[in-house]
Backbone bond lengths (Angstrom), bond angles and torsions (degrees), N, CA, C in turn:
res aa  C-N    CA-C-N  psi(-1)  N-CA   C-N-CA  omega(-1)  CA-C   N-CA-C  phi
1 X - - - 1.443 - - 1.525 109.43 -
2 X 1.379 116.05 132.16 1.425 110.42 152.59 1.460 147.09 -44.27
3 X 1.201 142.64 171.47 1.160 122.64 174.38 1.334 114.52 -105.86
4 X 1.308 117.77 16.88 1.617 119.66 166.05 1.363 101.35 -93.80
5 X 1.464 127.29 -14.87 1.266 101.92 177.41 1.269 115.67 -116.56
6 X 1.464 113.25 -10.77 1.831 111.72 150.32 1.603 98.81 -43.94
7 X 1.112 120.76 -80.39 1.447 132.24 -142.78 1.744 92.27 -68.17
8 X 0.811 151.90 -62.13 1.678 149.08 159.11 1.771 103.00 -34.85
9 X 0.820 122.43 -28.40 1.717 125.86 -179.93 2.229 94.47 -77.72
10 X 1.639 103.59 -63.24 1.290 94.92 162.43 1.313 140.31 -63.80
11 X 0.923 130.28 -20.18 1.735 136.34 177.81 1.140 102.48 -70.97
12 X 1.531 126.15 -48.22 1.411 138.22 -175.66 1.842 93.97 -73.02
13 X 0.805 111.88 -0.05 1.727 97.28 169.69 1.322 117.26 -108.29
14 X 1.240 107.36 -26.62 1.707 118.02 174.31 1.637 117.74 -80.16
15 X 1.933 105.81 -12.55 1.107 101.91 170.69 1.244 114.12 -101.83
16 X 1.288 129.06 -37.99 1.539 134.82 145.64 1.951 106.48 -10.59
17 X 1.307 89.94 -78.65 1.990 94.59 -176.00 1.806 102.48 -52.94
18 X 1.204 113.91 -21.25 1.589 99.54 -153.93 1.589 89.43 -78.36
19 X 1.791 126.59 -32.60 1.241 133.34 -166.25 0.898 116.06 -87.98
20 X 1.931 127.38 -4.25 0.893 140.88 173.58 1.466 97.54 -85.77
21 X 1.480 135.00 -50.85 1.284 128.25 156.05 1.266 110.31 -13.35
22 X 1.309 114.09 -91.51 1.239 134.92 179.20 1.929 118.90 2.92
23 X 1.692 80.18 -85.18 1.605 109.05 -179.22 1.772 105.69 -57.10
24 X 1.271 119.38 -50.01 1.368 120.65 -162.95 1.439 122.19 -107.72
25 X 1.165 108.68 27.18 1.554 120.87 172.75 1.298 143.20 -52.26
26 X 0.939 96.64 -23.49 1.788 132.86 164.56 1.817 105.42 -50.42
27 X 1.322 114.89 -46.77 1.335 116.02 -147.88 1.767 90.15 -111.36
28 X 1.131 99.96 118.53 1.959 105.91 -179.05 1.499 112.35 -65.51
29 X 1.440 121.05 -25.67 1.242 113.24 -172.46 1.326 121.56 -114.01
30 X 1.767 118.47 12.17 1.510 122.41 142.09 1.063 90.70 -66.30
31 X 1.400 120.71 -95.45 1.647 120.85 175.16 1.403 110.61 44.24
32 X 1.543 91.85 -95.44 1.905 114.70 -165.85 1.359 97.88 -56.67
33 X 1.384 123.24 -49.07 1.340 124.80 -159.47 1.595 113.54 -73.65
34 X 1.547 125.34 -13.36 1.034 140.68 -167.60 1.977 84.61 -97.41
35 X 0.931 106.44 -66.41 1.591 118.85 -172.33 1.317 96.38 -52.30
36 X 1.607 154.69 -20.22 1.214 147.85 173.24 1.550 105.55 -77.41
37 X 1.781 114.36 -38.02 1.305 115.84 -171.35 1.092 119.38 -52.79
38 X 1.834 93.82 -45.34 1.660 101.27 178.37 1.889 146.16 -62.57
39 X 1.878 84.00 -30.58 1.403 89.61 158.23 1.113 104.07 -88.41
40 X 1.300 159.74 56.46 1.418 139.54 168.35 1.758 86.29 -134.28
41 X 1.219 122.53 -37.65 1.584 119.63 171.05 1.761 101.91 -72.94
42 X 1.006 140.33 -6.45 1.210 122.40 -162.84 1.453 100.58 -129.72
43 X 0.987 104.66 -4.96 2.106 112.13 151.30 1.743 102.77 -82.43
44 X 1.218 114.94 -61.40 1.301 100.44 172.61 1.399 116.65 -41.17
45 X 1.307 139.21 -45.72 1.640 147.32 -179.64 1.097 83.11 -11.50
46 X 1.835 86.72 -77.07 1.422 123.29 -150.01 1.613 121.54 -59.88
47 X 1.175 106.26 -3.61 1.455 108.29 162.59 1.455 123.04 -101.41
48 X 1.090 115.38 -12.54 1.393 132.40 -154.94 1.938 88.35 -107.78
49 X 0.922 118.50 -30.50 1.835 126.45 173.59 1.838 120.04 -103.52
50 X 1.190 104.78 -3.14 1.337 132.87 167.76 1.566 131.19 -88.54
51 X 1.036 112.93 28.67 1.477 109.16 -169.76 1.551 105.54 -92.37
52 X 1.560 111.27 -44.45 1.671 121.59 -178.36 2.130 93.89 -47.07
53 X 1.148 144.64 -38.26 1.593 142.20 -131.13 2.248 84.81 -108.98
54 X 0.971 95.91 167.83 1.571 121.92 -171.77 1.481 86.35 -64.72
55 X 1.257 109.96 143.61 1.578 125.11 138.42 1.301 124.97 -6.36
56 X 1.664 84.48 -75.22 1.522 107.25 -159.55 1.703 107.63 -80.66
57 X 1.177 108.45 -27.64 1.891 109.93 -163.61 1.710 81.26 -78.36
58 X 1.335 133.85 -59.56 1.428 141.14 -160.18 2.099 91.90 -59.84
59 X 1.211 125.28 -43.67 1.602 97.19 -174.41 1.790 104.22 -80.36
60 X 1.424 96.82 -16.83 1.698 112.38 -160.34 2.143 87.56 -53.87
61 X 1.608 101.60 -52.82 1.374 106.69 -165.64 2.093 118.55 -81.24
62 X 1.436 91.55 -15.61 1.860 102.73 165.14 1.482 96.48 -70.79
63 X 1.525 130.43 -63.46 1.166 127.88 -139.31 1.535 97.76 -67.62
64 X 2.045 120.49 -32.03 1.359 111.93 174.77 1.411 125.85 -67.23
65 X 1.042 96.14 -21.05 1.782 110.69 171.38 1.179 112.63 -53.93
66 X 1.381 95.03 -61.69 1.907 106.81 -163.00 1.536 92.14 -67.91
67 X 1.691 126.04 -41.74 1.461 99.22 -178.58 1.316 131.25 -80.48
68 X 1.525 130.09 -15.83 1.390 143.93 126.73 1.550 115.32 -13.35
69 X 1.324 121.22 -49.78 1.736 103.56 -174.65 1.583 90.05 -97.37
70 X 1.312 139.78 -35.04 1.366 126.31 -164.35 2.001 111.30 -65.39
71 X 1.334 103.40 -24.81 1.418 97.85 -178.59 1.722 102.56 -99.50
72 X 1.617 119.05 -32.24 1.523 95.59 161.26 1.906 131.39 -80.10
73 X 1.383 112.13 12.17 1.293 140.37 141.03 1.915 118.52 -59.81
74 X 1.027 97.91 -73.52 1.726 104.74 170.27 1.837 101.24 -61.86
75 X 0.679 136.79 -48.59 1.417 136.66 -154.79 1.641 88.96 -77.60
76 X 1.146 128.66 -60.08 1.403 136.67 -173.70 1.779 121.93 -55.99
77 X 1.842 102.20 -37.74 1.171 129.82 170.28 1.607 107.69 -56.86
78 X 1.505 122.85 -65.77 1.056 135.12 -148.18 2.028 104.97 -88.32
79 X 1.305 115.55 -37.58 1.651 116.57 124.53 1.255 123.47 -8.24
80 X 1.337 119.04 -91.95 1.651 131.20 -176.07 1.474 124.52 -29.53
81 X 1.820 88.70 -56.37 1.557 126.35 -164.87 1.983 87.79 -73.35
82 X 0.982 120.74 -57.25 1.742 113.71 170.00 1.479 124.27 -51.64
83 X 1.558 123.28 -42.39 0.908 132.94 159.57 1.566 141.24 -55.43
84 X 1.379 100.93 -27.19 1.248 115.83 -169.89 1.911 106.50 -98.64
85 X 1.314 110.38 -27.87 1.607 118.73 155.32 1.541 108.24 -61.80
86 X 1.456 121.34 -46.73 1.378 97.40 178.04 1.674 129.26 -81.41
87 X 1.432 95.00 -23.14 1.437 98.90 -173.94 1.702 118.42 -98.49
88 X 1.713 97.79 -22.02 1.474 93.68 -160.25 1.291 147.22 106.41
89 X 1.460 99.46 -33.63 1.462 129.19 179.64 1.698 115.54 -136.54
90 X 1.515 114.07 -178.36 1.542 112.66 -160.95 1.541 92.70 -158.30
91 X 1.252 120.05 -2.22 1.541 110.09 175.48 1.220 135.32 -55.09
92 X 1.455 131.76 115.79 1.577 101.90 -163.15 1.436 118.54 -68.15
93 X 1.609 116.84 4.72 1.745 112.02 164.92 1.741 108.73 -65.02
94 X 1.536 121.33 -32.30 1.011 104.96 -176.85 1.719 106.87 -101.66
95 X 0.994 124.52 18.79 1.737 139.60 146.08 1.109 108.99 -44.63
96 X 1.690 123.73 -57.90 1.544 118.57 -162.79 1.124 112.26 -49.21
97 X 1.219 111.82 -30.65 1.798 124.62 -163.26 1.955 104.49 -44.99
98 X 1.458 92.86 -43.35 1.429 105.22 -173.75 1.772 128.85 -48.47
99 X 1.126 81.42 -24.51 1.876 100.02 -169.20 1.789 111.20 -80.31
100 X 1.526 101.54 128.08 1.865 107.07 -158.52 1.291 104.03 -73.07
């Protein structure tokens, strides 16, 4: 495959998730899961536009990525899962509540 149509195959995935934002906002845990898609297509970018950079600096800067969304994934997860014992619900209409 070329790389116009890798990279057009990814863009179209980051816009896909972004409209999935969009439409399903309501629900916190598309949300996260949509927001993981996106960095996980946009490390690919970055590999796929990365070939001129080192080996090592190019996985050195995926691998911070990928661990960047996996702990604001867990962090966001483990939130919900507290929230949702006290309240019941996970909608982000009843999110606002949260704010001091």
């Amino acid at each position: 495959m070329t790389h116009e149509l890798i990279s057009t195959t990814r863009i179209l995935i980051i816009l896909i998730r972004i409209y999935s934002i969009i439409i399903n906002f309501r629900n916190l845990i598309i949300v996260l899961i949509t927001i993981e898609i996106i960095l996980l297509a946009l490390c690919l970018i970055l590999r796929t536009y990365t070939e001129s950079l080192l080996l090592t600096f190019r996985t050195i800067i995926i691998l911070q990525i990928l661990t960047i969304a996996a702990a604001e994934t867990a962090i966001g997860l483990r939130i919900l899962i507290t929230y949702y014992r006290i309240r019941g619900t996970i909608t982000l209409k009843s999110l606002r509540l949260l704010r001091g």
